[in-house]
Every structure is written in C-alpha cells, then in structure tokens.
C-alpha positions, -999 to +999 in steps of 0.1 A: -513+076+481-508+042+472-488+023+495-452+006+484-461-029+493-490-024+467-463-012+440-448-035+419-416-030+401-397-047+377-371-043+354-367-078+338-394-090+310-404-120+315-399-131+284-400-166+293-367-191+293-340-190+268-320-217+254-283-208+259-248-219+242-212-216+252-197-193+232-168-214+214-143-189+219-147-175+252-175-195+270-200-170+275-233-178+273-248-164+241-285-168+229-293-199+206-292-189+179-275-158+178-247-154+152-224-136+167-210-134+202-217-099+221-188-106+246-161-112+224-168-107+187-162-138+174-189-161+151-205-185+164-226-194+136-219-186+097-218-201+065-188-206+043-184-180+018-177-204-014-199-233-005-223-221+018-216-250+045-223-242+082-192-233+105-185-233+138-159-223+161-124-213+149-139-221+111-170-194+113-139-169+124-119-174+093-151-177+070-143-207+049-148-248+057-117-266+055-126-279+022-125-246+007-092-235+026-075-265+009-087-255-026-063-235-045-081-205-062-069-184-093-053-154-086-079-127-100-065-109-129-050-077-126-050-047-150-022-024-147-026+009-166+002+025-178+012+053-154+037+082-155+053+084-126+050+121-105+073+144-117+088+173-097+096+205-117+101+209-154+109+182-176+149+183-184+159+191-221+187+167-236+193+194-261+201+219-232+216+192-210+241+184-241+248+225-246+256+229-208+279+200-207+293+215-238+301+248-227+303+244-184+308+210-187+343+217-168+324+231-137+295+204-137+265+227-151+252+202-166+251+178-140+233+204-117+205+207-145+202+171-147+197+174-108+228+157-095+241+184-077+265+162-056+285+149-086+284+184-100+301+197-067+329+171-077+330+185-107+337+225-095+360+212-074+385+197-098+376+215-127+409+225-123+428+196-131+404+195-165+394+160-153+357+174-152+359+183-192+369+152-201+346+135-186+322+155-197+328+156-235+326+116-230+288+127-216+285+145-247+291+119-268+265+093-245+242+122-243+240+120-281+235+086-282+214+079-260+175+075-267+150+101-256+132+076-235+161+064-217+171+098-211+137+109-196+140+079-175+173+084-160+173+120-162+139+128-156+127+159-135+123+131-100+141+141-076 
C-alpha cells in the first residue's frame, strides 16, 4: 500500500499562464484571444461582415463597423409569384348565383350561395314586404355586368 503523503493528485493542468481580457460586456475574464465570451454570449472579437474590419465591444455584437451601418444598402429584389389565394369549398357559379337570385331572390338564396348568409337572413326576413326582390333583380342586372374576375374575387368560395 502506498501511503497518501506519497500520492499526488491534481486536477488542474498546468498548462502554464494565460493572458486574460475583460470581457467588454460583462467583465469577465475571457482567454486572449477567444472570440466569444463563455459567460455571457456576447463577441468580443469579430470582423465586420461587408468590410472585414475588426470589431470590438458593442460593434462585434451588431456585426458591422460604423462605417458600414451608415451606408445605405439596396433593398434586395424581391420576386413575387403570382399566387391564388386558398379557397374553401367549391368555386361559386355566376350563372347559378344569377338563376337563384332570379328565382329565390325574394328569400336571399342567392346570397346564401354566394356565402353571405347574414344578409341573406335579412332578406327571409322581409321578403315579405318584396323589398328583398327588388333588390335582388337590381343584383341581377350587376350580376350580369359584372366581369368573371371581379366576381371570383368578391364572390369567391373564401369564407
């Protein structure tokens, strides 16, 4: 058995001595060298992404020098794609739209298959002052008039 006096433990390495910084941020110690803090996240060292210039501080945080920050750059160019918007249910028929406000137009029909069921509740409920047909022979006639893409994008199947 080997006695503990003769037993030698350590848990450093003796690595030999390190040159430390303050961290700029939170005044840690950190490593020279080291680009990053460990104790708060922030840079300490990095270079700015458009010039390449060293930062420091507040500026390795954002990523670009001052110089850079002042410089106005293009906006980047933006495609846009021409894109339906998402449809719920079946696409709406202007020819049956026009039939039902022809024939139920007094009770609103057509205005629940258009899918404006609280103007077509207004409708059943003073169909009986013939107010509602009216009206909707004047839809009729706007129905008719009206072109198939401005129909499908007021009447569409959205709800």
């Amino acid at each position: 058995m080997v006695p503990m006096s003769d037993m030698m433990i350590t848990t450093e390495r003796d690595e030999g001595p390190r040159d430390t910084v303050p961290c700029p941020i939170c005044a840690v110690p950190v490593v020279k060298g080291v680009k990053k803090c460990r104790h708060c996240g922030e840079w300490i060292e990095r270079n700015c992404e458009h010039c390449n210039t060293p930062l420091k501080g507040t500026f390795a945080a954002r990523g670009v020098c001052a110089e850079c920050a002042g410089r106005r750059a293009e906006p980047p160019t933006v495609y846009v794609q021409n894109v339906q918007p998402t449809r719920f249910g079946p696409p709406k028929s202007k020819a049956v739209a026009i039939l039902f406000a022809l024939t139920l137009g007094a009770f609103g029909a057509h205005r629940f298959y258009l899918g404006r069921p609280g103007s077509g509740i207004l409708y059943l409920l003073f169909s009986w002052t013939l107010i509602p047909a009216l009206i909707a022979v004047i839809e009729v006639i706007v129905m008719l008039l009206m072109d198939p893409a401005v129909f499908r994008a007021k009447y569409g199947s959205e709800r």
